[in-house]
N, C-alpha and C positions, 0 to 999 in steps of 0.2 A: 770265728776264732778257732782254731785249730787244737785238739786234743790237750790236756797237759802231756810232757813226757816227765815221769817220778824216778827215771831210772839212775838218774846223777844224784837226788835227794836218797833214795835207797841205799845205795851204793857206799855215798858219805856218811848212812846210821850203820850202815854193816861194819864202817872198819874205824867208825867212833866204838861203838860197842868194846870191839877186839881190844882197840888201843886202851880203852876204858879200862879193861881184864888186863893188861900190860903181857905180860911172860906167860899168861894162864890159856889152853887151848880149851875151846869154846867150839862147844856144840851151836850145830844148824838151828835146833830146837831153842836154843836160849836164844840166840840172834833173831828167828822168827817170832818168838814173843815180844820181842822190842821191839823191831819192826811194825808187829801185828800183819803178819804174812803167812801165808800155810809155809810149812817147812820147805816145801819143792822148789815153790816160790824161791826165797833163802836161796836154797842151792844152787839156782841157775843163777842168781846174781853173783855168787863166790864162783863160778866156773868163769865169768868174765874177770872179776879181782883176778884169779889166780892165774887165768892168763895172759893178764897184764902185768905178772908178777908182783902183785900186791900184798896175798894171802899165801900161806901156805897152809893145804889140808892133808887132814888123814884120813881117808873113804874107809868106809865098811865101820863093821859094827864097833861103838869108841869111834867112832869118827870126829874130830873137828877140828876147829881150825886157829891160826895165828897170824898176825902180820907178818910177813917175809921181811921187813926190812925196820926199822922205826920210825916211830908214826910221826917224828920230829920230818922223817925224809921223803913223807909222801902227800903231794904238795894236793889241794882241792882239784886242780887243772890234770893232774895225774887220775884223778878220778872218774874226773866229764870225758875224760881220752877213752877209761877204761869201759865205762857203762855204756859206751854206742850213745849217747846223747844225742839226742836232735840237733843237727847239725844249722846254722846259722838260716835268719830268714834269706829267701833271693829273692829278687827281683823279677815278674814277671818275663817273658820273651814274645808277648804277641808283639804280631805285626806294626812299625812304625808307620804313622799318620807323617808324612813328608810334611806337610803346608801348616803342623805344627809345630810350635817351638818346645813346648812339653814333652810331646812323644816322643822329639827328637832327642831329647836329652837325658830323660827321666833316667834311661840306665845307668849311665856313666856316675850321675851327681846321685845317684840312690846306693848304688854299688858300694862306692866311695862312702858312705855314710853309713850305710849295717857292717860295713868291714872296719870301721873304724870302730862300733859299739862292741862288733867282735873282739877285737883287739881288747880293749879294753876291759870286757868281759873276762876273758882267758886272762890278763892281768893279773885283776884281782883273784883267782881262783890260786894262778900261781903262788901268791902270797898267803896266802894261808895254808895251811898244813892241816892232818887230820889230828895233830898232836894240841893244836889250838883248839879244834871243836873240846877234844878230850878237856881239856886245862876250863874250856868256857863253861862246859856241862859243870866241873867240879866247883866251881865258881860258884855256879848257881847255886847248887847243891849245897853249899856253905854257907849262900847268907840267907837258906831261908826264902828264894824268890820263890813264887808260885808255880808250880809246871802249869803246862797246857791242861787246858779242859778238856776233861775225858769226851771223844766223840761221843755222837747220840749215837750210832749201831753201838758200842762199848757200852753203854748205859743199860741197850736192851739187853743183852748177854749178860752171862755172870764172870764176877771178878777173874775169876780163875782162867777165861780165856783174852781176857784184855790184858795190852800191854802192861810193864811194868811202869812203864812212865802215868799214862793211863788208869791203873791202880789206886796210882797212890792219889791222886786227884778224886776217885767216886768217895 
């Protein structure tokens, strides 16, 4: 099994966060503690947001940042575009065994089928907006659900450098 890549999950808490703040510019540091990322961390994801023209920052000291557009207009699929995502499984290209009917085909009728899950993927992403995450967090946040359990490395540390989500769960 192949690595995870977190960089479309990060990417989508970076500009939940922002949209969360609506009009308010937000520091690296608040968005790293949501995250639970070093701040640097943070900022190399918002240099892809921004340009993918998602974020708009203001570097140096007071620095941060804001959505560029509204978060109703920036669809999930705009995000997996933005964060360099791991790009779709392929299909291997060794050499075809002729005198079977498997090797012979596997590419064509596999191709055809992760490009179809593709599709379908990128669909869904298209439909959603980071304005939905925003509305779902508040949701929750309204009736009282539970958040996630604080990880165990969050347990061993003290509160002060665990997430806020995090937080509030120890």
């Amino acid at each position: 099994m192949s690595p995870v890549d977190v960089q479309f999950a990060v990417g989508a808490h970076v500009l939940a966060v922002l949209g969360y703040h609506c009009d308010t510019l937000v520091t690296s540091d608040v968005v790293a503690r949501s995250v639970n990322v070093d701040a640097s961390f943070a900022r190399r994801c918002f240099a892809n947001l921004r340009r993918a023209g998602l974020v708009r920052t203001r570097r140096g000291k007071g620095g941060a940042s804001t959505l560029a557009r509204p978060a109703e207009d920036i669809s999930l699929l705009d995000v997996y575009a933005a964060c360099d995502a791991r790009p779709r499984p392929a299909v291997h290209h060794y050499m075809v065994e002729p005198t079977c009917p498997v090797s012979s085909d596997i590419w064509p009728v596999l191709s055809r089928a992760l490009g179809a899950a593709q599709q379908e993927f990128e669909r869904a992403l298209a439909a959603r907006t980071v304005a939905d995450l925003v509305q779902d967090i508040r949701q929750r946040e309204a009736s009282g659900l539970e958040h996630r359990p604080a990880s165990r490395s969050c347990r061993r540390r003290s509160a002060a450098t665990c997430s806020i989500e995090e937080r509030r769960s120890l």
